[in-house]
N, C-alpha and C positions, 0 to 999 in steps of 0.2 A: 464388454467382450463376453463370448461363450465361457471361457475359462481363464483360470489362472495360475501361472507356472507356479510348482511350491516353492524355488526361488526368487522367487520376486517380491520385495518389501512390501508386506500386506495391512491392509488397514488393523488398527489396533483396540477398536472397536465399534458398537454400533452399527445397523444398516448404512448401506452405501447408495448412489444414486448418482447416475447422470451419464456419459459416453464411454470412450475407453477409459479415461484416465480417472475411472470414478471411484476406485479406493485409493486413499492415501496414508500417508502412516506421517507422523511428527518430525518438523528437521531437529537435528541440533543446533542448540540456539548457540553462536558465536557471537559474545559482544563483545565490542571491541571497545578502546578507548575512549573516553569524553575529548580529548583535545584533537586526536588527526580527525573523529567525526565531526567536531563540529567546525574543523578545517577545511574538513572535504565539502560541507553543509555550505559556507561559507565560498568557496570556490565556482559553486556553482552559481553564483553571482557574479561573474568575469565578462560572460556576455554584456552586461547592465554597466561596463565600470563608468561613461560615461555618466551616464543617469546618475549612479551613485556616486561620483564627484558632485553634479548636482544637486543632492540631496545632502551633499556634506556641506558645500558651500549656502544654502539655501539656511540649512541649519546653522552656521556659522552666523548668518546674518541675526537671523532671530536668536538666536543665547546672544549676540552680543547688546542687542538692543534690550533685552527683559533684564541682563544682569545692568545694565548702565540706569534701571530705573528706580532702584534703591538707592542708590549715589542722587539723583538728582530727588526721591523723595527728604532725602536728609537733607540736602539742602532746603525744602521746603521746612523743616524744621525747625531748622537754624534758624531763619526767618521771621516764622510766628513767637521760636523761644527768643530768640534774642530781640526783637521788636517789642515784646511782652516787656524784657526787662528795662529798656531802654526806656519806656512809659514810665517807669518809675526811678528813675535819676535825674537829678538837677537838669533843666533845661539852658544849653547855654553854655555849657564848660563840654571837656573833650574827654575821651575814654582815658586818657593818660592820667590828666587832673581825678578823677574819680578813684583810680587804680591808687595814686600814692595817697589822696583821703585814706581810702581805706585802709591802707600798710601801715601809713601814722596813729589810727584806730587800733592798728594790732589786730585788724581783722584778714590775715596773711591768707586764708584759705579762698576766700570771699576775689579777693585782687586776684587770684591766682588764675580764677575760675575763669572773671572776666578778660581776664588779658589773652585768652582764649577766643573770645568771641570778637567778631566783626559788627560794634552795633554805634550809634550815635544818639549817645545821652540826652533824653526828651523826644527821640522821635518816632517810638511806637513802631510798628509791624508796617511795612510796606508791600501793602494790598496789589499795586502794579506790580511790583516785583514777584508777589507768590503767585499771582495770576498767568503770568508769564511760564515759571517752573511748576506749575500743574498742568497746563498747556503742555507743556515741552514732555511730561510722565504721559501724559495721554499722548501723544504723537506714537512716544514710546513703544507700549502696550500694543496701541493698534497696527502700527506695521510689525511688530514683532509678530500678532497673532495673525498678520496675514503671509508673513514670508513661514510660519509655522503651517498652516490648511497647505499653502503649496507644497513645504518639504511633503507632508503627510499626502499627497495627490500622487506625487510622483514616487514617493516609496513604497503605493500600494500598485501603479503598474509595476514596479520592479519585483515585487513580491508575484504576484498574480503570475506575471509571466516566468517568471524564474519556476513555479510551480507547476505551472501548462508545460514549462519543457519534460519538466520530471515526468509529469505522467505520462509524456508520451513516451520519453527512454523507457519509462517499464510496460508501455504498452509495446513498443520494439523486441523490448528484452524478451516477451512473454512469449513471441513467435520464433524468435531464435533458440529458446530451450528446449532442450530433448522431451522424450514422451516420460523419459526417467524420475524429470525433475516432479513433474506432475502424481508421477507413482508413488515418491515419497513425503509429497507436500498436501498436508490436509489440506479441503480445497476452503474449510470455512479461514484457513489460518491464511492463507494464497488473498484471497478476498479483504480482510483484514489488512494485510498489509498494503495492499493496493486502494482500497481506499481510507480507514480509517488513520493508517499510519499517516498518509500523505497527507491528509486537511490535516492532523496536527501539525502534521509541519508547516503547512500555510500558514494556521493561526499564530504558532511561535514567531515565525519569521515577522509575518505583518505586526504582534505588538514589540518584540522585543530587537527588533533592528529601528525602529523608530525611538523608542524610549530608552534604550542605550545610548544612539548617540547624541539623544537628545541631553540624557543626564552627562554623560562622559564632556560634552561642548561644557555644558552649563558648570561640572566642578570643576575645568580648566578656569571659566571665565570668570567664576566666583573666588577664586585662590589669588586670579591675578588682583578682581579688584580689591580682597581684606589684604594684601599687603602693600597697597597703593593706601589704605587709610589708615590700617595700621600694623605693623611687622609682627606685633607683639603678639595680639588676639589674634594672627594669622598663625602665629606659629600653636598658639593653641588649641585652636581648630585643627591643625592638620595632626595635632597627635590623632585623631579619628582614625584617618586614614589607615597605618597598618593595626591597630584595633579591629578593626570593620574588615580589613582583608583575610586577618585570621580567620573572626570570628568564622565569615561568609566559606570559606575555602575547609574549616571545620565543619562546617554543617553537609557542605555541598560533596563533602565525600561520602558523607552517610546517606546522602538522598539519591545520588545517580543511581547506583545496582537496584534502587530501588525503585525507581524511574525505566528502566529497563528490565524489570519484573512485572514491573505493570503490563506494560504492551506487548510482553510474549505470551501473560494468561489470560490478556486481553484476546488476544489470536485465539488460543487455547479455547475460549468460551465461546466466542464465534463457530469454532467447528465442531464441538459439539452441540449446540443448539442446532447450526445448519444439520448437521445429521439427520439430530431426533427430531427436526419436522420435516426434513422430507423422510424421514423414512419412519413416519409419524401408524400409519397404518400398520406396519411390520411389530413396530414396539409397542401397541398394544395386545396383536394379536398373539405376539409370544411372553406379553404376559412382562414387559421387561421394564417396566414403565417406572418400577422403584431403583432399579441399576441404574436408569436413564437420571432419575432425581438424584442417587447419590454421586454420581460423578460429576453433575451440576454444582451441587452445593459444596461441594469439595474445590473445584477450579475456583468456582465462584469465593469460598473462604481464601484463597490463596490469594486471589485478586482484590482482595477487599485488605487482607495484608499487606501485601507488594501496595496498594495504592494509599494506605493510609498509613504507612510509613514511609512514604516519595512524601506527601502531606503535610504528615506531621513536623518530619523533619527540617523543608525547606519554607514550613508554613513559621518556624522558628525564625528563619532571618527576619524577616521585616520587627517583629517586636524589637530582637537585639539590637537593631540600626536603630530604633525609635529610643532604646534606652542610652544609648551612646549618646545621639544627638543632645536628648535631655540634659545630658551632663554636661556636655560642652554648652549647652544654652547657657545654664545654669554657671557659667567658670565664666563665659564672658558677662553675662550681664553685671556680676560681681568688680571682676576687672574693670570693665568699660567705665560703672560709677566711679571708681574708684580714679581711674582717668581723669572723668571730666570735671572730680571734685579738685583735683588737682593743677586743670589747667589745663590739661597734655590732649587732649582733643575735644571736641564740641558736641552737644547732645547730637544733631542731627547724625555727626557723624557712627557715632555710639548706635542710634539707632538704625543708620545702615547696614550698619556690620551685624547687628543680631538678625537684620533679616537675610543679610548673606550667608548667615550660620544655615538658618532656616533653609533657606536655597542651595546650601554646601551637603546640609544634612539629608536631604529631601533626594536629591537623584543617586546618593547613595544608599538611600533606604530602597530607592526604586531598583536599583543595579540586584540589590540584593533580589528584591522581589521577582525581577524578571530574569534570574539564575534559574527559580520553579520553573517559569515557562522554556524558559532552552535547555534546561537539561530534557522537560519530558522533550522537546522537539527534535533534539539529538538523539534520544533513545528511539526516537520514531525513525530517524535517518539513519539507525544502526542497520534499522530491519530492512529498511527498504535497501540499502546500497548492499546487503546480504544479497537482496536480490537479483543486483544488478549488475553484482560480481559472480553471477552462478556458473558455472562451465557450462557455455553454449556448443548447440550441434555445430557438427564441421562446416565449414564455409561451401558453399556452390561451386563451382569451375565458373570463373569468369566469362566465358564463351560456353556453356553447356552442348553437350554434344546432342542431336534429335535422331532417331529412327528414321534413315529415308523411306521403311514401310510403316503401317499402321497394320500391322495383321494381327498381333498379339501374343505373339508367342516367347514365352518365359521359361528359364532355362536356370539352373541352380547346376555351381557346379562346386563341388565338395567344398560346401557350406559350410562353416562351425561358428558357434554364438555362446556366448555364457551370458546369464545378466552378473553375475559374484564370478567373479575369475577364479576362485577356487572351486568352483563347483557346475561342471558339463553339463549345458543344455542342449543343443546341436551339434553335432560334431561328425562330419564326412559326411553331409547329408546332396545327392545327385538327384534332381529330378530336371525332365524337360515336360512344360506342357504347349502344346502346340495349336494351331491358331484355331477359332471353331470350337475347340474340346473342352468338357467341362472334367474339372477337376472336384471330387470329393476326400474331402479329408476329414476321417473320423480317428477315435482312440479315448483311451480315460482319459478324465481330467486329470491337468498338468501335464498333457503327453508333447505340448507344444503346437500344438495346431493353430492356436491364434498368432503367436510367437512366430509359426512362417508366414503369417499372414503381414505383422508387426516388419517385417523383414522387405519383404516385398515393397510396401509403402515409403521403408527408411523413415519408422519414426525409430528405430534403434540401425546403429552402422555393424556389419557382421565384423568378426572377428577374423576368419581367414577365410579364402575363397568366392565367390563373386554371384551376382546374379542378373542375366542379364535379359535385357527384352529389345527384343526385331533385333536380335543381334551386338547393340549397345551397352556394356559396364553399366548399371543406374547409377553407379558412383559418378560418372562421368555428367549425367543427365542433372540438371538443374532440378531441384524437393518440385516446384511449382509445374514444370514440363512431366515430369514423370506419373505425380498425383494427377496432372489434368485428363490422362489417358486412363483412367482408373476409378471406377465408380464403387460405392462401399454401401452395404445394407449393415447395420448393426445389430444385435439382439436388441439394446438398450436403444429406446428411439432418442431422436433428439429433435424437437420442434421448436421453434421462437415464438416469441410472441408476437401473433402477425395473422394474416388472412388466411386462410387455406392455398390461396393463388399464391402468395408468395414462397410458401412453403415451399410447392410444387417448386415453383422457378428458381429455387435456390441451387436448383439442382445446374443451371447454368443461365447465365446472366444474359440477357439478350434476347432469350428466347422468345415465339411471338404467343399471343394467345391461343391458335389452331396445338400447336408442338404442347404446350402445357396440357390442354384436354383431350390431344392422341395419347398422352402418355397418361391421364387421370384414365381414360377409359380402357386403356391397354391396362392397368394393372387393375382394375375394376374399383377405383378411389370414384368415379361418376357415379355408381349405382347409389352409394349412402352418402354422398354429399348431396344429391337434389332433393335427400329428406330432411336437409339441415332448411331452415329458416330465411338462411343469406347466403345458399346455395356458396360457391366459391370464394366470395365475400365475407364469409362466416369468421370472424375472428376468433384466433386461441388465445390463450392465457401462458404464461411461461409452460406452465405444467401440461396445456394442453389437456385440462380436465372433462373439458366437453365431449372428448372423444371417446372411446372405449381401447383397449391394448391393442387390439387386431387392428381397428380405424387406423390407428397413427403408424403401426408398421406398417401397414398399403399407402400410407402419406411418403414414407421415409421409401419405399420400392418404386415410388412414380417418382420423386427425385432423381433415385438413379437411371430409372428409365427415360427422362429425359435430357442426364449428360454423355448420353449415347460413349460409354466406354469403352478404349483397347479390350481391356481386362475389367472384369465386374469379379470383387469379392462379395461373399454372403455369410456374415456370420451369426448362425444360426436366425437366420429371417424371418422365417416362419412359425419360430417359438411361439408368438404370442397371437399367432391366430388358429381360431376355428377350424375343424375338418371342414365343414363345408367350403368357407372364404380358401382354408387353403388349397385345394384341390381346383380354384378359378386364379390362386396366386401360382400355383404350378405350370399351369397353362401359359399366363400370363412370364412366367422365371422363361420359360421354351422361346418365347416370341424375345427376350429381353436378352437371351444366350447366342440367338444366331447370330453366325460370322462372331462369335465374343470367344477368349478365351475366360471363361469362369472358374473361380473356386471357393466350393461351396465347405461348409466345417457344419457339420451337421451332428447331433443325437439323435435324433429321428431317423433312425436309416432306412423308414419307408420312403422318405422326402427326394434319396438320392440315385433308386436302384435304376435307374435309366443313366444313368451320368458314364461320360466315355471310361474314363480312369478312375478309382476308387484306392485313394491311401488311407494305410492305415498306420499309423507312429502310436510309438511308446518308447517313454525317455528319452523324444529327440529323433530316435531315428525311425525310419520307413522300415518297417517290418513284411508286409505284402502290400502290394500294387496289382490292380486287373480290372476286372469289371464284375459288377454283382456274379453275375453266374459263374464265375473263375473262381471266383474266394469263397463263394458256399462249398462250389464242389473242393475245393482245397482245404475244407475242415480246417481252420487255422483259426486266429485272432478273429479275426471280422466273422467266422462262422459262431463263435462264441458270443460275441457281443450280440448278433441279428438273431439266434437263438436266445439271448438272455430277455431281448425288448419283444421276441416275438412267440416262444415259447406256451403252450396251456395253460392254465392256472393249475397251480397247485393244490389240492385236496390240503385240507390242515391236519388228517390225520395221518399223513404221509410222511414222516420225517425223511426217507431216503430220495423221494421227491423232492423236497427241502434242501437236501445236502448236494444234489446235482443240479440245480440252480445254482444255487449259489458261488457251486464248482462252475457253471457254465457263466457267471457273472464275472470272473477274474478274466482279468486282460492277459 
């Protein structure tokens, strides 16, 4: 825009760049809690429940088969150890006969041991049999790992897509917010959340909804099976469990705020970087380029804190699960010998169970570990559902109402606007402008002139009073009906990255190829495109570097020129070209104004002195109205300003010549 109201939340540093909504100033960050976010994070998996019953039962299948295969390893053990020992007992007599040998021996611990085992005295290790039960561990393994690739198939569409909905809700969202949200939202911190926040959250969800339930399945099925073997070293093992939830829920409150500091100076650095290279030429040329480095290395120290203590703190769980586990290894393998010295279970079984520890321990080291990844991915769905909770512009009229003319005439009827409700920016403001006629509106900055322009469009809703066109409320008129009758020249261009032809056509979709080069050579864009290389074919770059200021504002006036508008605004258009260019863009505004109602916001008031009506505002309100030659000869406001820009030069040894400039500079 030409200007900016001093009410209005203004950027808070650095150069700015890009359309209207090109300064922004920092939100307040509101974070909310770890649990309704990662409920709400969570919920938005309801579409998918199907699938994710799928992927629970899918998971079910495989924990049950990989936990069933320690159980039948042991018994492979059992096998080899008790065949081993059976090779060296009397061939011929029966486990019972050997048992009382030994008791009559006095060798009580020996019998105790045996009376435990399933073996037959002389007959060694039974090769069929362990051949069988390693067969049976391999079936195991392999369908367990094949119903595992499926769970893991189907819970990355369910992620994938659960994620494509998100980003289109905030591509929704983004069209539904006012022009306000934009004024206070840095745009590098906007960007940020829109895409950086959201892939974290993909990554979270894809590892840490797989590997929860995957561990959550596996310590149900691991619990069942140690006290299916044995109750004792079961209940050992579970003393872990509130140990490890403490531990976890201790850490995990010192890592979250920490986890959501991250990704707000994550934002934070994003928009100063986007700043200071687009607005990379400015910040050399004023010399700013060490202010630019220390407020860098400053976010940047904050962020290296914020993220290395999220780090530090939750890089803590997984040792402490590793040191618990240890211990309970370490308490059953103690036990278990002491068991099987006793009689009271069998090695293989012993050696189940310690790999069940191992398997009990293991998904809750992983539980632990994957709290890093969902807290940052909840911190990430703080910011975005920030977003997606923002107060949107008011809703359309269901049926919007349309102008049965198209003539253009716009009509203000005791307007009033504030952007801060305690503080007046519009207030009783009456104008009608009528079809054909061009409207100028000049004043100082902050007088409000883009602000009736902003009004007009309804990217802000007035506060009382109305405005209406061909007769019609525009509150009544549907944003999409209203805008399409309205074409807009900006100071600030805005080009995409794309051909020169598309450019042009953006201006209205449909268009044929004739209508795009009446309107390239009606604003004279033909004369210096057939010097480019690839003539209208010529591709730009986001920034559109290949062009010169003046090129790209007669790109952005042949746009308008060819969505043949009710009403065409101009704000300040002609800034960034040449006397020569603009004096063939004047010609060209004449041909682009008939049958138009225009209005033009101009500082240049050589640009406007032909224009039907000439306002002039300060603070909001219309101070004179006429036509150039009215308000010269009326000595007033606009005669001050047209004498301040058009005025002699002043000799330097004139201070009283000095003082009445600058007296003729006040508004």
């Amino acid at each position: 825009m030409s200007e900016r109201t001093p009410n209005r939340p203004q950027p808070q540093r650095g150069p700015q760049h890009g359309g209207p909504a090109a300064g922004m100033a920092m939100p307040v960050e509101k974070s909310m809690h770890f649990g309704p976010s990662a409920k709400r994070l969570m919920g938005r998996l309801k579409p998918e429940r199907w699938a994710v019953f799928g992927v629970i039962l899918l998971g079910v299948v495989s924990v049950t088969l990989t936990v069933l295969g320690p159980k039948a390893l042991g018994e492979a053990t059992n096998i080899v150890f008790e065949g081993a020992i059976s090779a060296n007992l009397p061939e011929g007599t029966t486990k019972e006969q050997v048992i009382a040998g030994l008791e009559a021996s006095g060798d009580t611990q020996q019998a105790e041991m045996l009376s435990a085992m399933n073996l037959t005295p002389g007959q060694g290790i039974d090769f069929g049999l362990l051949s069988q039960v390693l067969l049976l561990v391999l079936g195991l393994y392999v369908f367990a790992s094949v119903f595992a690739w499926l769970q893991g198939l189907v819970l990355n569409g369910i992620t994938q897509r659960t994620v494509y909905r998100l980003r289109e809700d905030v591509e929704t969202k983004m069209h539904r917010l006012p022009l306000s949200y934009f004024d206070r939202m840095q745009r590098g911190e906007l960007l940020s959340r829109v895409t950086n926040d959201i892939d974290n959250i993909s990554q979270s969800l894809q590892q840490t909804l797989s590997q929860l339930l995957t561990s959550i399945l596996t310590v149900i099925g691991v619990i069942t099976m140690m006290f299916v073997i044995s109750p004792l070293l079961a209940v050992i093992a579970l003393v872990t469990i509130p140990l490890t939830l403490l531990v976890t829920v201790f850490i995990a409150k010192r890592s979250q705020k920490r986890f959501v500091a991250q990704w707000k100076h994550t934002g934070e650095l994003n928009a100063q970087i986007e700043e200071a290279f687009t607005g990379h030429a400015l910040v050399k040329v004023f010399g700013r380029s060490k202010e630019v480095e220390r407020d860098f290395h400053g976010t940047n120290e904050k962020l290296y804190e914020a993220s290395f203590g999220a780090q530090f703190f939750s890089g803590i769980i997984m040792p402490a699960m590793m040191f618990i586990g240890n211990l309970v290894y370490v308490a059953i393998a103690v036990v278990g010998g002491l068991l099987v010295a006793n009689g009271a279970m069998r090695l293989g079984d012993v050696q189940a169970f310690i790999q069940y520890s191992r398997q009990f321990t293991q998904p809750l080291t992983t539980i632990g570990s994957m709290v890093n990844l969902l807290q940052s991915g909840v911190a990430s769905a703080e910011r975005v559902f920030e977003l997606l909770d923002a107060d949107e512009q008011s809703e359309d009229p269901a049926e919007g109402e349309e102008p049965t003319e198209r003539t253009g005439r716009l009509e203000f009827e005791d307007v009033a606007f504030r952007y801060e409700e305690d503080t007046p920016l519009i207030d009783g403001l009456s104008l009608v402008a009528e079809p054909g006629h061009t409207i100028a509106i000049v004043g100082p900055t902050g007088a409000g002139k883009t602000t009736l322009v902003n009004l007009i469009m309804r990217f802000y809703e007035l506060d009382s009073g109305r405005i209406t066109l061909d007769g019609v409320d525009i509150t009544r008129m549907r944003r999409d009906d209203l805008r399409a009758r309205m074409g807009m020249v900006l100071q600030d261009t805005w080009l995409f990255a794309g051909t020169i032809r598309d450019n042009i056509a953006y201006g209205r979709p449909g268009a044929t190829e004739d209508e795009i080069l009446d309107a390239a050579r009606a604003t004279y864009v033909d004369r210096f495109v057939h010097m480019l290389p690839d003539g209208y074919d010529t591709v730009l770059d986001d920034e559109a570097s290949n062009l010169s200021a003046g090129e790209k504002q007669l790109l952005t006036i042949a746009r308008a020129f060819l969505a043949r508008p009710s009403v065409l605004i101009l704000d300040e258009a002609t800034s960034s070209v040449d006397t020569r260019t603009e004096v063939l863009v004047q010609h060209a505004m004449s041909a682009l104004r008939k049958d138009r109602t225009s209005f033009v916001i101009a500082h240049r008031l050589s640009t406007i002195r032909d224009a039907d009506t000439i306002i002039v505002m300060e603070q909001g309100s219309i101070v004179e109205q006429g036509t150039h030659a009215e308000l010269i000869a009326a000595e007033g406001a606009y005669a001050r300003l047209y004498e301040a820009q058009f005025a002699a030069p002043i000799e330097e040894d004139d201070p009283e010549g000095d003082a009445e400039l600058v007296a003729a500079q006040r508004p």
